[in-house]
C-alpha angles and dihedrals in degrees: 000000000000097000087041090058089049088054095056086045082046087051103026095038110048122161085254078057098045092049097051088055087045087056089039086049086047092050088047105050088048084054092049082053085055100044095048092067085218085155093065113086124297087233100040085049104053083034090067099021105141092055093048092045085050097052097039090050096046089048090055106048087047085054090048093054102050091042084049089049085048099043092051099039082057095050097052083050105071089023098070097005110034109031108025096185096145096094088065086044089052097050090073097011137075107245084222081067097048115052091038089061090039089055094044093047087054096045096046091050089051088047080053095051096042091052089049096050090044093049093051087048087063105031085067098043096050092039102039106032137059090219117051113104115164119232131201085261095058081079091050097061089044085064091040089058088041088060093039090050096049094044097048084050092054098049083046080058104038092051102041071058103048105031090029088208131120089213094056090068077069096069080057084063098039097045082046096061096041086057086041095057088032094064100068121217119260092002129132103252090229087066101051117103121285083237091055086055089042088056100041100058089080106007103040131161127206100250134185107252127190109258094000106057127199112010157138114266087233131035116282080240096063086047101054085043089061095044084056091052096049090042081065098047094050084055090053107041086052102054099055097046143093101253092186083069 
């Protein structure tokens, strides 16, 4: 299994590939310069520091998670689109094998990604601004993107399989921004619409919630229940399908 997962990195993560996420992390880190507002004045900056930490933080998590649904999308891109190298994988392999590393070598790209952004995120508050300081709840939103990250991959995956068309990873995007508008900032999430917690059972956002702060609509442990689920439905769906279309 573990020489199976190299070879997907070996595939999904070329040095064309690597290269693309080096200029993305680039791009990033120059957006997180700009967010910070590092150029205002020192004094104007630590006077009003917890608005400028909140925006800048807000900013930046809604920048991660754009840069997480492209970067996926990507990946499963020229993992089921683009490259279909699983027919030769599946001569001396199990399917079982090799989807399931497949599937783990995706996931665990896009839980790379996520920390580095997130780090980056970080690194320039705390060196170019007066006013970052970093809470205990800055690691749970880190979880809370991992999660999001994983979960966003595996619906990628689960519908390239079902639907077997480039275009239908759209409908991911597009279901993502309707959960996104319909969880409304600095609101009780009881209070939020019976169509925003319809939607987020399966599409959710890490949103920034009153007395709560950034999380998921629904518990991490419901989450990581439904990525199972899906895990098992990606297993399923390919091995009963046609890989060579």
């Amino acid at each position: 299994m573990i020489n199976l997962i190299k070879l997907h990195f070996s595939y999904l993560y070329s040095w064309k590939i690597i290269y693309i996420i080096l200029i993305i992390l680039v791009i990033s880190m120059i957006s997180f310069i700009f967010l910070s507002s590092f150029y205002l004045d020192k004094n104007l900056l630590i006077f009003y520091q917890n608005y400028y930490q909140d925006e800048y933080v807000y900013s930046s998590v809604a920048l991660i998670k754009i840069l997480i649904l492209v970067q996926s999308m990507y990946i499963v891109i020229n993992g089921f689109v683009i490259n279909k190298y699983d027919v030769y994988l599946v001569l001396r392999n199990e399917r079982f094998k090799v989807i399931v590393s497949k599937v783990i070598s995706m996931t665990l790209g896009i839980v790379i990604f996520t920390i580095f952004l997130f780090l980056l995120m970080n690194l320039i508050g705390l060196f170019l601004t007066p006013y970052y300081r970093i809470s205990t709840d800055i690691y749970n939103l880190l979880i809370d993107l991992i999660v999001f990250g994983i979960l966003y991959t595996l619906l990628y995956i689960f519908f390239i399989l079902t639907i077997k068309n480039m275009y239908s990873l759209l409908f991911v995007f597009i279901f993502y921004f309707i959960s996104n508008i319909s969880l409304e900032y600095l609101t009780v999430k009881s209070e939020l619409s019976a169509f925003a917690k319809l939607i987020n059972l399966v599409f959710t956002d890490v949103g920034y919630f009153k007395d709560i702060g950034y999380d998921l609509f629904y518990s991490n442990m419901y989450y990581l229940a439904l990525i199972f689920v899906l895990f098992e439905l990606i297993i399923v769906i390919y091995n009963k399908s046609d890989i060579l279309n």
